[in-house]
C-alpha positions, -999 to +999 in steps of 0.1 A: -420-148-829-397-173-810-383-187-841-369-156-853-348-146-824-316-163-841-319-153-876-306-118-865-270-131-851-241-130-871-220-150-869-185-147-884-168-173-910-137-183-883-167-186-854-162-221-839-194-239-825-173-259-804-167-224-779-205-216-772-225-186-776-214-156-796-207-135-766-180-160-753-166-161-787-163-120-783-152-123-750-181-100-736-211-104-716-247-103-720-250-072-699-220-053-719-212-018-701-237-029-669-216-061-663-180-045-665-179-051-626-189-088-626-154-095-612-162-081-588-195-094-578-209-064-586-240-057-610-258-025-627-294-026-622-325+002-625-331+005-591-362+025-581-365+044-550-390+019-527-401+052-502-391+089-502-355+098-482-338+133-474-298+134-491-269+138-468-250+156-489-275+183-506-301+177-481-327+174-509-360+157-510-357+122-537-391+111-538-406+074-539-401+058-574-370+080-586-347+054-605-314+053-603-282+032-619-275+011-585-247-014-584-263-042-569-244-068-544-250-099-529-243-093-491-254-124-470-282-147-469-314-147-444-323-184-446-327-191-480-333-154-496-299-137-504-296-101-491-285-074-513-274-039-514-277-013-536-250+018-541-261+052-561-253+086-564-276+115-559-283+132-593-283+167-574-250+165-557-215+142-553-232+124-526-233+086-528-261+066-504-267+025-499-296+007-494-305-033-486-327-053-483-347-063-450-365-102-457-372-104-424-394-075-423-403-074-459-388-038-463-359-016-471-327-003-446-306+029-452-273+019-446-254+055-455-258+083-470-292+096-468-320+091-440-353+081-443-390+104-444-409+092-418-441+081-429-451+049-408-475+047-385-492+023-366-525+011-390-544-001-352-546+041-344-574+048-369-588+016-370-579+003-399-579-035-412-547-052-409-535-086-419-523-114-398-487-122-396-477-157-404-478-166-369-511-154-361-523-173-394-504-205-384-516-205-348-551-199-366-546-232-389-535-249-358-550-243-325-589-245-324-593-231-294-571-193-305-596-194-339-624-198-315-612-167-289-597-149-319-633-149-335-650-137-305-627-112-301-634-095-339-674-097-336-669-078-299-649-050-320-677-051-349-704-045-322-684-020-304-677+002-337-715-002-346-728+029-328-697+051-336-709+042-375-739+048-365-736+079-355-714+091-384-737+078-408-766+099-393-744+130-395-731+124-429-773+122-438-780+151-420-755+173-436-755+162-472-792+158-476-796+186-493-768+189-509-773+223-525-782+238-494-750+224-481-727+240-506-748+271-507-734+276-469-699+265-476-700+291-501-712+318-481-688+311-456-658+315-477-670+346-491-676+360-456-637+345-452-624+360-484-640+395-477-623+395-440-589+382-453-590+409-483-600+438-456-571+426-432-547+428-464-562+465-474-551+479-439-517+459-439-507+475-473-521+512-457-499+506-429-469+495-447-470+523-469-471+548-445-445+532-431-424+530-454-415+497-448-414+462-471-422+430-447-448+410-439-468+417-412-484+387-388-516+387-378-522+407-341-531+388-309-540+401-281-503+399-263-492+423-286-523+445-282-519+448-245-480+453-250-490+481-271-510+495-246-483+496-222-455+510-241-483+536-252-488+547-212-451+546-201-435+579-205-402+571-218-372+597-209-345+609-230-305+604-223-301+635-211-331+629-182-323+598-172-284+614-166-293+647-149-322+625-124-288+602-113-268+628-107-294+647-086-297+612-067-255+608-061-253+642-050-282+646-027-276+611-008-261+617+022-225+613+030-229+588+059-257+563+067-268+581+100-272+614+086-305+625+073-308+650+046-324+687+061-357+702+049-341+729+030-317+704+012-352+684+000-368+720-014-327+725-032-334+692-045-367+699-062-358+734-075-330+719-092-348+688-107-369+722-117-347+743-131-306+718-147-292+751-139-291+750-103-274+720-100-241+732-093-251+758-066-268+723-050-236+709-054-217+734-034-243+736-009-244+697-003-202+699-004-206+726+024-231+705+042-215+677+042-182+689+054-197+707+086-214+677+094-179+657+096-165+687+115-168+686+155-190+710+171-164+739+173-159+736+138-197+744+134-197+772+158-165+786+143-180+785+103-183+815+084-220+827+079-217+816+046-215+779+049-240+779+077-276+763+062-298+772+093-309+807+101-292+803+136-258+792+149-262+755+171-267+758+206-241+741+226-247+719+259-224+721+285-223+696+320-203+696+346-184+664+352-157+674+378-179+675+411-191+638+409-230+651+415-258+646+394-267+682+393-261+697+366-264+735+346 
């Protein structure tokens, strides 16, 4: 098929051998439209996605193998290997993101634009084989002595890993022997699973109907049952309660820190927690109260009947200071 790859050329009466190929006698390039940048050192490739990355801009998901029209650049060199970078833009938004090459560690770097999904980890965790690096296999090809320790080292890690295979090999025999016992169980257990998931979704729908409401309901625990339960014994008090107990509290506390309130002031109190419309004959007679107690004694013994609380008027004490004894009446 080689030979007739230049029988499908035209080439024009005025085209002069002496000037080349046919696309230097055009004055184009090879690439056409994906080389109209080659001034600038800049090239259109198909560049595929090498590992999946989160956009900047629309913080969508672009997933590993998603190609995209990247204008490729020759950045620097690592040794001998050139290092390149690539420039798209998102297909789902305005965003643009770049990406190079690594040759030292064989991989891909973000360099703007969009951030990489994590999915590395280290191959040692679950015991998986991994290759040697070039040093490792040089120091292998060169030093006796570090193939020789190197391996000791693997048949120590085979003979260590020998029971734990053992032991999962017994288990996976065990289990699967029978296999259609097996899956008869894992059946049954489903079912029992599926029943208990469709009776849990019978009394959410009950509830939310009754409700009235239209939300998804989580699954209890027992925090919330014992929250429940408390709510359910506290006795919860209205505005109108919680106002009329402080008001009985301001007006029966007593008007300086010394004085104690009487026995028949307590029994006002209670009858007028008993009964809201006693509270402003308890507020008169506290008022009263309060005002013979910042009175001197003749003020007491000079009150009207009305204001006095006790059945009888206060004794007075008299002494005689003039004489100088300590007799007194």
């Amino acid at each position: 098929m080689g030979e007739r790859k230049g029988q499908n050329h035209y080439y024009p009466p005025d085209y002069d051998p002496k000037v080349g190929s046919l696309n230097k006698w055009h004055g184009t390039h090879a690439l056409r439209e994906r080389a109209r940048k080659i001034h600038l050192g800049i090239i259109i490739i198909r560049f595929e996605m090498p590992y999946n990355i989160w956009c900047d801009g629309c913080k969508n998901h672009i997933g590993m193998g998603v190609r995209y029209n990247a204008e490729k650049t020759k950045i620097g060199m690592y040794y001998s290997t050139p290092v390149y970078q690539f420039r798209m833009k998102c297909h789902l938004c305005d965003n643009h993101f770049e990406i190079k090459t690594d040759p030292a560690n064989l991989d891909y770097v973000i360099v703007s634009g969009a951030r990489r999904q994590e999915n590395r980890w280290d191959p040692t965790q679950n015991e998986q084989i991994v290759p040697e690096t070039k040093e490792v296999q040089k120091k292998l090809f060169d030093d006796p002595m570090y193939k020789l320790e190197h391996g000791a080292k693997d048949i120590k890690t085979a003979e260590d890993a020998k029971p734990v295979l053992g032991k999962l090999y017994e288990r996976n025999s065990s289990v699967w022997r029978d296999d259609f016992e097996a899956n008869s169980r894992l059946r049954a257990d489903f079912r029992s699973t599926k029943k208990q998931i469709k009776q849990q979704d019978d009394k959410d729908k009950a509830l939310l109907a009754k409700s009235g409401l239209d939300i998804a309901l989580l699954p209890e625990s027992d925090t919330d049952r014992r929250m429940a339960a408390l709510m359910r014994l506290h006795s919860a008090k209205s505005i109108a309660e919680k106002d009329r107990d402080r008001r009985v509290a301001i007006i029966t506390r007593p008007a300086l820190p010394s004085t104690a309130t009487s026995e028949h002031a307590k029994l006002k109190v209670v009858s007028a927690k008993l009964d809201p419309k006693n509270l402003g004959i308890v507020k008169r007679h506290s008022t009263s109260s309060a005002a013979l107690q910042l009175s001197g004694v003749k003020d007491i013994a000079n009150a009207p009947e009305a204001n006095v609380t006790s059945a009888k008027k206060p004794k007075l004490l008299l002494c005689n200071y003039g004489s100088g004894s300590s007799d007194s009446d």
